[in-house]
N, CA and C atoms as an extended XYZ file, in Angstrom:
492
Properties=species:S:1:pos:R:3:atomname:S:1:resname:S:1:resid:I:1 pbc="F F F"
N       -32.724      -26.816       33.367 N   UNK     1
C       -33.466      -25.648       32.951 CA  UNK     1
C       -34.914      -25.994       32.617 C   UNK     1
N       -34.819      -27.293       31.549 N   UNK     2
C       -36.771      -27.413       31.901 CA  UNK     2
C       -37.592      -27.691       32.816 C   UNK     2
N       -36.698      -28.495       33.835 N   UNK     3
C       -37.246      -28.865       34.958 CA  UNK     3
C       -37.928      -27.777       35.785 C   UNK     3
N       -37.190      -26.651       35.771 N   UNK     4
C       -37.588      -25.444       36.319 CA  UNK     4
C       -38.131      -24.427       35.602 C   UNK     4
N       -38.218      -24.592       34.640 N   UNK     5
C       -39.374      -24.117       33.617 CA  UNK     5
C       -41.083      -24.772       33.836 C   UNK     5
N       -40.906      -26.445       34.360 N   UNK     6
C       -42.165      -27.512       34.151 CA  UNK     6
C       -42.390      -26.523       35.668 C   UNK     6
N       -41.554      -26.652       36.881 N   UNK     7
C       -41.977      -25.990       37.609 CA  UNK     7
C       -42.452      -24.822       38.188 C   UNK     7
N       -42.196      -24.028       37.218 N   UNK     8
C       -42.997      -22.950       37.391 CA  UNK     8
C       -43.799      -22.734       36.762 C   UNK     8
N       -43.930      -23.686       35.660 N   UNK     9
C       -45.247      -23.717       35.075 CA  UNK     9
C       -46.652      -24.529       35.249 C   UNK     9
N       -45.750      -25.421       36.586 N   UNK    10
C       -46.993      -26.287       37.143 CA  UNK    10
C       -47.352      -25.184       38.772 C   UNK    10
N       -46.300      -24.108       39.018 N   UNK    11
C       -46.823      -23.812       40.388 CA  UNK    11
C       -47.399      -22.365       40.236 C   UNK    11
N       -47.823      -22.214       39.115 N   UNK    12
C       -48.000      -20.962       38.100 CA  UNK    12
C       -48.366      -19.958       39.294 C   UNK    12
N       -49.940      -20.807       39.288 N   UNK    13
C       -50.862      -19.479       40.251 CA  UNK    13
C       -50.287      -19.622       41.199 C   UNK    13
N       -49.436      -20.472       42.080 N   UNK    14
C       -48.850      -20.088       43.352 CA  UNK    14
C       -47.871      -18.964       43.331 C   UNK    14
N       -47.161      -18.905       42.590 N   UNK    15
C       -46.452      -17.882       42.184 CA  UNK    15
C       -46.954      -16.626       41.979 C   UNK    15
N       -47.533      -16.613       41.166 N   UNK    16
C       -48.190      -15.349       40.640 CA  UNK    16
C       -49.363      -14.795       42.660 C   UNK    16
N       -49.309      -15.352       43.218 N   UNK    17
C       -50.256      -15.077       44.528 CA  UNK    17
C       -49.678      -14.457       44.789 C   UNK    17
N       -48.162      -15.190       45.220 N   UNK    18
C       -47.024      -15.028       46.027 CA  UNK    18
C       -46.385      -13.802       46.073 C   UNK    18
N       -46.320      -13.307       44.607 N   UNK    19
C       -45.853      -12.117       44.387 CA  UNK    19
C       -46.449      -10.575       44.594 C   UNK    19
N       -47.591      -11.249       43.785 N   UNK    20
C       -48.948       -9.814       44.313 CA  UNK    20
C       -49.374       -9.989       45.864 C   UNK    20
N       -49.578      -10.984       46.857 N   UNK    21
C       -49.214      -10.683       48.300 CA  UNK    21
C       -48.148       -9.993       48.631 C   UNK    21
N       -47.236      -10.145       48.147 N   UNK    22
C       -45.926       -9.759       48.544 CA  UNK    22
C       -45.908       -7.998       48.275 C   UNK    22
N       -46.241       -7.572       47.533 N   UNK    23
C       -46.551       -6.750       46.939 CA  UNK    23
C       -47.407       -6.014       47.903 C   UNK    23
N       -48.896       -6.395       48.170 N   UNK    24
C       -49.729       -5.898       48.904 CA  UNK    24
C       -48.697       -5.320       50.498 C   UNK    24
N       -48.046       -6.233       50.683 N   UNK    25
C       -47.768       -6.080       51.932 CA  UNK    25
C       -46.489       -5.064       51.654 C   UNK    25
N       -45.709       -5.231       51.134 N   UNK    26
C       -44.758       -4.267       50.842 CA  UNK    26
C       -45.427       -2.842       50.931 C   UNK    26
N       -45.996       -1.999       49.637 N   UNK    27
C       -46.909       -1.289       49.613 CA  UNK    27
C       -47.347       -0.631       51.067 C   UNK    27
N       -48.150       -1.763       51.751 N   UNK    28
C       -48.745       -0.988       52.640 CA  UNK    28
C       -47.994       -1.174       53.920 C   UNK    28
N       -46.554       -1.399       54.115 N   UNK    29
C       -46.022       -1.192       55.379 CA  UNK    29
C       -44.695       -0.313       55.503 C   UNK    29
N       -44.785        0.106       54.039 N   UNK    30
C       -44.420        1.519       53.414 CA  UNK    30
C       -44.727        2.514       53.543 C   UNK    30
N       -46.182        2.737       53.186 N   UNK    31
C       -46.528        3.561       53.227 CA  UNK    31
C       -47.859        3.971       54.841 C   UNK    31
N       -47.074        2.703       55.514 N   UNK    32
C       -47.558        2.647       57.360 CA  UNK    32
C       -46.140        3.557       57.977 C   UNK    32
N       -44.723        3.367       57.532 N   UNK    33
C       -43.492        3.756       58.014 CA  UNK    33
C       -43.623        5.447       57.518 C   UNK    33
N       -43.946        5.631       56.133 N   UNK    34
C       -43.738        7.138       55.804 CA  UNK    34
C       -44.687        7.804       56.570 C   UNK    34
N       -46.363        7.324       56.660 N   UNK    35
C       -47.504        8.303       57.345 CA  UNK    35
C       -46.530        8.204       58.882 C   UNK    35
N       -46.260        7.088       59.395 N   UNK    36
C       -45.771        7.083       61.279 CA  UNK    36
C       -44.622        8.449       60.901 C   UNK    36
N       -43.434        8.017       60.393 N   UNK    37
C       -42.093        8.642       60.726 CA  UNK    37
C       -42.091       10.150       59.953 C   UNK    37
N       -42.924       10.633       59.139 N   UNK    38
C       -42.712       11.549       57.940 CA  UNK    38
C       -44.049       12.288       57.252 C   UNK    38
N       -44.946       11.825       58.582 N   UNK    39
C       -46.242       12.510       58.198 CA  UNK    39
C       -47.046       12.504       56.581 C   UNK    39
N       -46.211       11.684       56.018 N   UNK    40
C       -46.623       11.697       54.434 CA  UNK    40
C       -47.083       10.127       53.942 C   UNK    40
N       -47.771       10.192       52.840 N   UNK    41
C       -47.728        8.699       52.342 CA  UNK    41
C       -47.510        8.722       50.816 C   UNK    41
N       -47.466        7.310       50.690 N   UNK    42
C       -47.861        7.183       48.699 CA  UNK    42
C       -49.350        7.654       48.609 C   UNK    42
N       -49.674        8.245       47.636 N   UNK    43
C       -51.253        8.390       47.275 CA  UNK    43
C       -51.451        7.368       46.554 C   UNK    43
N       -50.850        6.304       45.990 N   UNK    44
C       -51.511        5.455       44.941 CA  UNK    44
C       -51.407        4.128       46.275 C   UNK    44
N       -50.739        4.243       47.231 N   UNK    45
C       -50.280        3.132       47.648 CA  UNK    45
C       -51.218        2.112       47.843 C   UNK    45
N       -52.747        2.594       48.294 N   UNK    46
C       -54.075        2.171       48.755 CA  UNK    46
C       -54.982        1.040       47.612 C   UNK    46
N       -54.541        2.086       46.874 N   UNK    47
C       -55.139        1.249       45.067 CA  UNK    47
C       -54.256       -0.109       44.381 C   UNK    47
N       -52.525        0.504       44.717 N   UNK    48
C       -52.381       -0.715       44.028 CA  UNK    48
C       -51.868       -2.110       45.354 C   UNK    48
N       -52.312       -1.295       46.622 N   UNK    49
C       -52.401       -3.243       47.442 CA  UNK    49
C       -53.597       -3.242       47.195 C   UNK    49
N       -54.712       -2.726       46.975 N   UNK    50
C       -55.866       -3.317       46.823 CA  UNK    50
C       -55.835       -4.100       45.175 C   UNK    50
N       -55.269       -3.882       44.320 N   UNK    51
C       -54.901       -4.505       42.780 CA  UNK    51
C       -54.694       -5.464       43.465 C   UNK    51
N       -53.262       -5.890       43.975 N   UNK    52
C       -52.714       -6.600       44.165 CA  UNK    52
C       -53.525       -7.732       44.963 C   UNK    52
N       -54.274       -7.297       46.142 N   UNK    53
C       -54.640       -8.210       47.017 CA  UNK    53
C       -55.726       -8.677       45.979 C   UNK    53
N       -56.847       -8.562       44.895 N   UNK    54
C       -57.472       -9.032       44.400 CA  UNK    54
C       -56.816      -10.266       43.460 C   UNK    54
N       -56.000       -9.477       43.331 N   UNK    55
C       -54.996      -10.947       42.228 CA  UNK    55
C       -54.540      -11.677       43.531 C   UNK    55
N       -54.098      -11.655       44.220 N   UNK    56
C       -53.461      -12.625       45.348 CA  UNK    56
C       -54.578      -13.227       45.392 C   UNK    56
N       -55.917      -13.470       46.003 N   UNK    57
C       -56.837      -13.461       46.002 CA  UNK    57
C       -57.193      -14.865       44.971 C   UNK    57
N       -57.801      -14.205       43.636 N   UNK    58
C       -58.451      -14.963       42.508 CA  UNK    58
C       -56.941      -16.075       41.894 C   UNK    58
N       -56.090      -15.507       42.771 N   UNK    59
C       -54.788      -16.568       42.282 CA  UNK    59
C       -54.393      -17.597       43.334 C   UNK    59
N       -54.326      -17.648       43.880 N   UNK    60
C       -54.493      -18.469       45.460 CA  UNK    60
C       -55.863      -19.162       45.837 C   UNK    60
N       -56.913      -18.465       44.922 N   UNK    61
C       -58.116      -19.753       44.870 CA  UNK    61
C       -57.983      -20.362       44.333 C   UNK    61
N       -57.890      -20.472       42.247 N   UNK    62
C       -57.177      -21.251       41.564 CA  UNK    62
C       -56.049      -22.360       41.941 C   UNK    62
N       -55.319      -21.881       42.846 N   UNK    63
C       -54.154      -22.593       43.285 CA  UNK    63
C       -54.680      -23.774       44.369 C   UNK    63
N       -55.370      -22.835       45.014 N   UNK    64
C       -56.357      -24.246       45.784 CA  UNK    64
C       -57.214      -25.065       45.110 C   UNK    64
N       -58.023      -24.655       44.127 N   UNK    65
C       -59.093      -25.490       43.337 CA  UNK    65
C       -58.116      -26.476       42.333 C   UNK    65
N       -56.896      -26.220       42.291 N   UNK    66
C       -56.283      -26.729       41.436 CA  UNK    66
C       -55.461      -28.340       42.339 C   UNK    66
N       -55.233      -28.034       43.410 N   UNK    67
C       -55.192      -29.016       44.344 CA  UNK    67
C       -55.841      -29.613       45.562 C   UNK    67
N       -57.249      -29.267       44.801 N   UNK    68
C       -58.778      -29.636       45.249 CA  UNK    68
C       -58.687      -29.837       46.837 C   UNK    68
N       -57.873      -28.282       47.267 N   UNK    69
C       -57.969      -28.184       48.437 CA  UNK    69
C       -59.270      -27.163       48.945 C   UNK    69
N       -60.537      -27.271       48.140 N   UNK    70
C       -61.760      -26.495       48.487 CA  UNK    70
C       -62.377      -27.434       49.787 C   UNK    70
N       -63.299      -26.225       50.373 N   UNK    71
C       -63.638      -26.992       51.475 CA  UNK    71
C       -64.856      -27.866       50.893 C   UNK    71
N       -64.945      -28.914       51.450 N   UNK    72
C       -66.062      -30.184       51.208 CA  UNK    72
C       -66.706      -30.794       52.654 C   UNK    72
N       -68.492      -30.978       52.392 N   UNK    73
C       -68.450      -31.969       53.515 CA  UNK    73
C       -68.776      -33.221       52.863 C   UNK    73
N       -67.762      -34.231       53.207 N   UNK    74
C       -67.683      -35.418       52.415 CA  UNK    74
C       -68.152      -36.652       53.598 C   UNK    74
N       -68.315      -36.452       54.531 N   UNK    75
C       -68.873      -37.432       55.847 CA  UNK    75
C       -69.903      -38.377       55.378 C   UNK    75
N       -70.399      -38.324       54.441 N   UNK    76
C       -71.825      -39.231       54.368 CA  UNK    76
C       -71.024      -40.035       52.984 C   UNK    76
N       -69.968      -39.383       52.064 N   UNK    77
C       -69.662      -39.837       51.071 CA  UNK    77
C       -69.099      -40.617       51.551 C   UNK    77
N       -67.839      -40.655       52.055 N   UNK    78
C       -67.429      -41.626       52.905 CA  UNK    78
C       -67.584      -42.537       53.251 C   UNK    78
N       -68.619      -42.884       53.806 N   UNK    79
C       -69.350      -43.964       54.374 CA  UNK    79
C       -69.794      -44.978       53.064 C   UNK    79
N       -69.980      -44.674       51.701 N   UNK    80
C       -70.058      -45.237       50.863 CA  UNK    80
C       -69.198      -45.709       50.422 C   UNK    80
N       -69.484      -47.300       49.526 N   UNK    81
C       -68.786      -47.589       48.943 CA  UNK    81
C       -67.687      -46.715       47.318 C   UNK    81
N       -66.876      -47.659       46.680 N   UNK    82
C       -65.975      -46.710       46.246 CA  UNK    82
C       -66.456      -46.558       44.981 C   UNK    82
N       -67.659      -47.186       44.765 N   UNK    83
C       -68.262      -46.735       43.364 CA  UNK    83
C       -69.646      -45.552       43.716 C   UNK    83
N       -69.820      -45.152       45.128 N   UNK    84
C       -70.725      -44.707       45.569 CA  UNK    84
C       -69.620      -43.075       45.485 C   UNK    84
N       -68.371      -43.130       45.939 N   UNK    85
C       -67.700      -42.276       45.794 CA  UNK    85
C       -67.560      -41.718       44.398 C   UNK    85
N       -66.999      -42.597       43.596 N   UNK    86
C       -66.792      -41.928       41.923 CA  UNK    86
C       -67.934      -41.090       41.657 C   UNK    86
N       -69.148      -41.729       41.954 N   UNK    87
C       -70.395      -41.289       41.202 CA  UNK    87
C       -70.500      -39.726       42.082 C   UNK    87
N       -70.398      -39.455       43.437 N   UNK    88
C       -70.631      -38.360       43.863 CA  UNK    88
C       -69.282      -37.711       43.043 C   UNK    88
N       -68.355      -37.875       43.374 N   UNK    89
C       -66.857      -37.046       42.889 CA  UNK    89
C       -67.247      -36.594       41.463 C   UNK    89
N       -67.944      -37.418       40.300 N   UNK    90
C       -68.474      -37.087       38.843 CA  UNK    90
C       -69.298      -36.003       39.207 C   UNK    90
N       -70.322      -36.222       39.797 N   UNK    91
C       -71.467      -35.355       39.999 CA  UNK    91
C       -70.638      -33.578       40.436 C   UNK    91
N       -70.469      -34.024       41.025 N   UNK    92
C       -69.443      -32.667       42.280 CA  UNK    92
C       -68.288      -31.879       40.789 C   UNK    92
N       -67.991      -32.722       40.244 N   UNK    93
C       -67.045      -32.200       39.375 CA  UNK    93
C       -67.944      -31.760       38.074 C   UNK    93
N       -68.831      -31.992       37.725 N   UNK    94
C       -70.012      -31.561       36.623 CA  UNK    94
C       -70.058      -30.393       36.853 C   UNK    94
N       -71.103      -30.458       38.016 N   UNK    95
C       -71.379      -29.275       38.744 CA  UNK    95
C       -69.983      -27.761       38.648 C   UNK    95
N       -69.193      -27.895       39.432 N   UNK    96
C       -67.978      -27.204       39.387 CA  UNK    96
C       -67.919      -26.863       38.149 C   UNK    96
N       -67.569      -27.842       36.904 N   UNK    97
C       -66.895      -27.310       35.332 CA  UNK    97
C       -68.437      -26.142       35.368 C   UNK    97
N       -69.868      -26.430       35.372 N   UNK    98
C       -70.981      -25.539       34.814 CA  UNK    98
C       -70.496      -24.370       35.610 C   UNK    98
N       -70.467      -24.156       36.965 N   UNK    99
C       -70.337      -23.197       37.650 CA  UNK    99
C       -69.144      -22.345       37.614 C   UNK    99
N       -68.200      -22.759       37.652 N   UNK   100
C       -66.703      -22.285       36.867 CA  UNK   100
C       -66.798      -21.691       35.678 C   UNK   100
N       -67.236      -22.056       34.673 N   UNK   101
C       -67.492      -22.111       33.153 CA  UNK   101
C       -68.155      -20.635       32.948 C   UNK   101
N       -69.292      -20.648       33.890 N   UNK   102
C       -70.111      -20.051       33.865 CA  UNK   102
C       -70.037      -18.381       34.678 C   UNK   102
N       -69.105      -18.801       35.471 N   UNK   103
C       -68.457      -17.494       36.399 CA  UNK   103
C       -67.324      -16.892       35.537 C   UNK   103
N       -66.794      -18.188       34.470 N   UNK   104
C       -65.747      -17.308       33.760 CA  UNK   104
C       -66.280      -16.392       32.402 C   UNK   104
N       -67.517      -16.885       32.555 N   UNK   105
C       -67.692      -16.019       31.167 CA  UNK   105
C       -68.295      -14.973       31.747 C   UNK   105
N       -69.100      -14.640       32.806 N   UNK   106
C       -69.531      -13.799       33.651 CA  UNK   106
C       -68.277      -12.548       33.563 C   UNK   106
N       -67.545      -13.181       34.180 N   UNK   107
C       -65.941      -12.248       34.685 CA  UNK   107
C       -65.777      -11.969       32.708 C   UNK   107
N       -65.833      -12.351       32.156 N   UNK   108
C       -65.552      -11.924       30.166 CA  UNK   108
C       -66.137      -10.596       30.640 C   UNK   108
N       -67.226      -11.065       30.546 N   UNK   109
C       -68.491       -9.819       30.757 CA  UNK   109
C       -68.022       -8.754       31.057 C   UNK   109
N       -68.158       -9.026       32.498 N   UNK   110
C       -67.883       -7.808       33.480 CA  UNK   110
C       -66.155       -7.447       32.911 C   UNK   110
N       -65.274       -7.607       32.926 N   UNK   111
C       -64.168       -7.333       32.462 CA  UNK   111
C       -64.067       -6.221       31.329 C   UNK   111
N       -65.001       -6.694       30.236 N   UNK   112
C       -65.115       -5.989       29.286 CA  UNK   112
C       -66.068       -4.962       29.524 C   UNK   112
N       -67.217       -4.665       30.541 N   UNK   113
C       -67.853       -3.998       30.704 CA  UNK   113
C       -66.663       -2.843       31.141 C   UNK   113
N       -65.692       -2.890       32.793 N   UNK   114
C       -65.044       -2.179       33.329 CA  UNK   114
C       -63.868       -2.037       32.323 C   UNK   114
N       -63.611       -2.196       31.206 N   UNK   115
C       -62.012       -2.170       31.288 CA  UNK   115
C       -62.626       -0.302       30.464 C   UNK   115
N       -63.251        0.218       30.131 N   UNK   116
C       -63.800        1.457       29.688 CA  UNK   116
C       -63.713        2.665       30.860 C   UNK   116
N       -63.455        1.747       31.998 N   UNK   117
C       -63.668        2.729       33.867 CA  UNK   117
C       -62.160        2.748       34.124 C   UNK   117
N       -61.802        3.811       33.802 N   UNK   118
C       -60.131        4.170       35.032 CA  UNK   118
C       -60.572        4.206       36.470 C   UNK   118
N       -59.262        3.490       36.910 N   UNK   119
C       -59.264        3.765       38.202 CA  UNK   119
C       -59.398        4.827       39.117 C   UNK   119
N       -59.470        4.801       40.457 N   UNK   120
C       -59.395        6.703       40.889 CA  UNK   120
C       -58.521        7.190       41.280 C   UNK   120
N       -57.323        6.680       41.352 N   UNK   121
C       -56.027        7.317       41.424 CA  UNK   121
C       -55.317        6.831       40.491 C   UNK   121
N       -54.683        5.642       39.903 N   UNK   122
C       -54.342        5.584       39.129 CA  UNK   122
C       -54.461        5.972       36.961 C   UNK   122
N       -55.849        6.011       37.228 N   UNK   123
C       -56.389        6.469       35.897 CA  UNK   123
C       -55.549        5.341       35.380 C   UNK   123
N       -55.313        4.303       35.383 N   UNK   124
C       -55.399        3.271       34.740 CA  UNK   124
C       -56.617        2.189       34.354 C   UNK   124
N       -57.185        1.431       33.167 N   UNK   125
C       -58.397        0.622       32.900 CA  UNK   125
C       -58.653       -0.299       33.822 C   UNK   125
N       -59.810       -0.138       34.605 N   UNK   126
C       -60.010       -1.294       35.851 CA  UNK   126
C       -60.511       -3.080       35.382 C   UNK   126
N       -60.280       -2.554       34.154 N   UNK   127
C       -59.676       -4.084       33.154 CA  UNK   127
C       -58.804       -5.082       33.619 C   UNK   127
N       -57.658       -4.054       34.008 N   UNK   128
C       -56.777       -4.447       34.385 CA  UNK   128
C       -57.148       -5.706       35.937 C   UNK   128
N       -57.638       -4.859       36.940 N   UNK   129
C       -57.799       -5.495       38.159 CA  UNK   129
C       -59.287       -6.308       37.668 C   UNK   129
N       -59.911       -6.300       36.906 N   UNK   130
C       -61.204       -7.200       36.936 CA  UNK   130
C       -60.657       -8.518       35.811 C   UNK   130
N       -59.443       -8.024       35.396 N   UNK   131
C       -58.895       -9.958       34.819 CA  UNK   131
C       -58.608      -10.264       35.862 C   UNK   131
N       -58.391      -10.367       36.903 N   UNK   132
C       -57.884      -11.387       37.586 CA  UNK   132
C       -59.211      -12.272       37.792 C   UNK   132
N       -60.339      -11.769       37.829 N   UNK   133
C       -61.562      -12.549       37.586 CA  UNK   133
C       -61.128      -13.838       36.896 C   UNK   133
N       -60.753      -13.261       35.706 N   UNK   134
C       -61.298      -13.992       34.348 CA  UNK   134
C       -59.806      -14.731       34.311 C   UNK   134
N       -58.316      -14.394       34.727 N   UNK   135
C       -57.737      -15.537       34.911 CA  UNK   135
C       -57.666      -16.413       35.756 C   UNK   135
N       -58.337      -16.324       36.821 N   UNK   136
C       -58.649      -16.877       38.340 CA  UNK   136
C       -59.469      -17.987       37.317 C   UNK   136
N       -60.541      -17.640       36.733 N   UNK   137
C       -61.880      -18.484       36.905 CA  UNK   137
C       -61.229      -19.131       35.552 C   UNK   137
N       -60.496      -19.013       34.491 N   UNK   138
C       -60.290      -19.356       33.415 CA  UNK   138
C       -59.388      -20.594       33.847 C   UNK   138
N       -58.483      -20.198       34.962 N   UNK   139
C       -57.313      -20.972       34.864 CA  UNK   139
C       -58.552      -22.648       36.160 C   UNK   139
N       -59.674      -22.219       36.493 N   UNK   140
C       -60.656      -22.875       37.558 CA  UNK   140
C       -61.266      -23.910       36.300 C   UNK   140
N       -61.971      -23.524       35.400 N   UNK   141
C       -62.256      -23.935       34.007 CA  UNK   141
C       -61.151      -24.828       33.481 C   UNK   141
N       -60.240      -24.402       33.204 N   UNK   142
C       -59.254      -25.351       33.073 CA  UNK   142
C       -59.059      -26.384       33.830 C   UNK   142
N       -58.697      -26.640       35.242 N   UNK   143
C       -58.771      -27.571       36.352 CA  UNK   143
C       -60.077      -28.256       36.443 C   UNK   143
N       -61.163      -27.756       35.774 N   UNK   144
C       -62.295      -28.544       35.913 CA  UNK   144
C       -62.493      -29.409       35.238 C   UNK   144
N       -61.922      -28.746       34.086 N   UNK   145
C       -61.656      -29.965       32.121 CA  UNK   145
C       -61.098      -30.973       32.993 C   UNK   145
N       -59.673      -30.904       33.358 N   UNK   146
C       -58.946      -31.609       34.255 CA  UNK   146
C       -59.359      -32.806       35.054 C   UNK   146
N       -59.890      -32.208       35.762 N   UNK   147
C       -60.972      -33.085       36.880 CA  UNK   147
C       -61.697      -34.266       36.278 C   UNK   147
N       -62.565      -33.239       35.261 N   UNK   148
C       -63.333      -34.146       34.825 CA  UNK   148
C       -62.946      -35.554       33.794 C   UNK   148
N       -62.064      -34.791       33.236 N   UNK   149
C       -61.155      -36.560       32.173 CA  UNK   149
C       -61.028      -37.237       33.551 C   UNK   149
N       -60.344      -36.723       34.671 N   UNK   150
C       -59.834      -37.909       35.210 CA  UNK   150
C       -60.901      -38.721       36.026 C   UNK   150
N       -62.023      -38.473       36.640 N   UNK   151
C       -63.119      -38.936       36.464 CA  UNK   151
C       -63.562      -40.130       34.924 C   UNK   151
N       -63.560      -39.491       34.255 N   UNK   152
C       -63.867      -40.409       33.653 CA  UNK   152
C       -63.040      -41.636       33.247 C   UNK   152
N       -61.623      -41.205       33.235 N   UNK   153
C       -60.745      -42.269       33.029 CA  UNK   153
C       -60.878      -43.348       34.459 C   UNK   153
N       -61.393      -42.705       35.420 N   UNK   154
C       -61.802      -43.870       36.543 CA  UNK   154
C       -62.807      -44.226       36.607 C   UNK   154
N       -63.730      -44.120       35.482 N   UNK   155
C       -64.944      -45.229       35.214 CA  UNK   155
C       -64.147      -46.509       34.553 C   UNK   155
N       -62.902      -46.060       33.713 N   UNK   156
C       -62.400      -47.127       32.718 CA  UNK   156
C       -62.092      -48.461       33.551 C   UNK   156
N       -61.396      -47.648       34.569 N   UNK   157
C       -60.578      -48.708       35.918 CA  UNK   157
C       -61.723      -49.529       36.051 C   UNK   157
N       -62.071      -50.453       36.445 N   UNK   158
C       -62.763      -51.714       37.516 CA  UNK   158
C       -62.538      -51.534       39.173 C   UNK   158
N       -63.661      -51.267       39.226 N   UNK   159
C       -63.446      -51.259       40.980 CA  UNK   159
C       -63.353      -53.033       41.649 C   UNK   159
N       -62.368      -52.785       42.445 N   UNK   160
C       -62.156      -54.349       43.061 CA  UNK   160
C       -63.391      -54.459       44.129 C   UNK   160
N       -63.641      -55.666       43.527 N   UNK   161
C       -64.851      -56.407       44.604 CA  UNK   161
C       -64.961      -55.773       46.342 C   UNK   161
N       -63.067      -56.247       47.054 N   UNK   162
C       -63.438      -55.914       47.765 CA  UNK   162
C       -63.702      -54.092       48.318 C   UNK   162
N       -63.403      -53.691       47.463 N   UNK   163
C       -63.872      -52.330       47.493 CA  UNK   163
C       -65.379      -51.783       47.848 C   UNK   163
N       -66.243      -52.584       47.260 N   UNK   164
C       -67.476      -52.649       46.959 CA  UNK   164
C       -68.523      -52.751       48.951 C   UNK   164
């Protein structure tokens, strides 16, 4: 039971994507079958795959930034040695925590600006769909803290000569 507790708590945002895709697509091939066969649709159906696809979205980036599967051009890093690497990977990961950090408090912002705006069909707080901002970028912030200890715990290491 904890094991599968650790695991879904380590595959969090994959999960949470997984579901609001799932969702999106449900939704709208629903309400593709009722307009074809029955001339009718959901009226909300439009609003909440678009909810949904925004959380799929800001949750499935997280999920990538979290297994620093972002795109990089690393070709010239490469070519350097492996203390030439740390030092770019530090730099690259600085950068990221400011910019992350900085997009998440942005998304605070804006979050709290919209959560006062109902939606237009749902008349629900568009609070709602503008956290996914702020857990997208919060849970990015987090992975950056992340990043960055482990960076530094590989200054502690000694790079081997022949590395160099």
């Amino acid at each position: 039971m904890i094991n599968h507790l650790k695991h879904v708590l380590r595959n969090l945002e994959e999960i949470i994507s997984g579901v609001f895709i799932s969702i999106t697509v449900v939704v709208v091939i629903i309400n593709v079958i009722l307009r074809y066969f029955l001339n009718t649709g959901l009226y909300w159906a439009e609003e909440v795959a678009t909810i949904s696809f925004v959380w799929s979205v800001f949750m499935g980036a997280s999920a990538t930034y979290k297994h620093r599967m972002n795109i990089g051009i690393d070709v010239l890093v490469n070519k350097g040695s492996e203390k030439v690497k740390r030092i770019v990977k530090l730099i690259v990961d600085i950068l990221l925590f400011v910019i992350t950090t900085y997009i998440f408090y942005l998304s605070i912002v804006f979050t709290k600006t919209a959560s006062i705006k109902p939606t237009a069909v749902l008349g629900i707080s568009s609070g709602y769909v503008n956290s996914a901002l702020l857990v997208g970028f919060g849970l990015m912030t987090l992975h950056a803290v992340r990043f960055l200890a482990e960076d530094i715990k590989s200054f502690a290491n000694p790079i081997n000569k022949e590395e160099n």
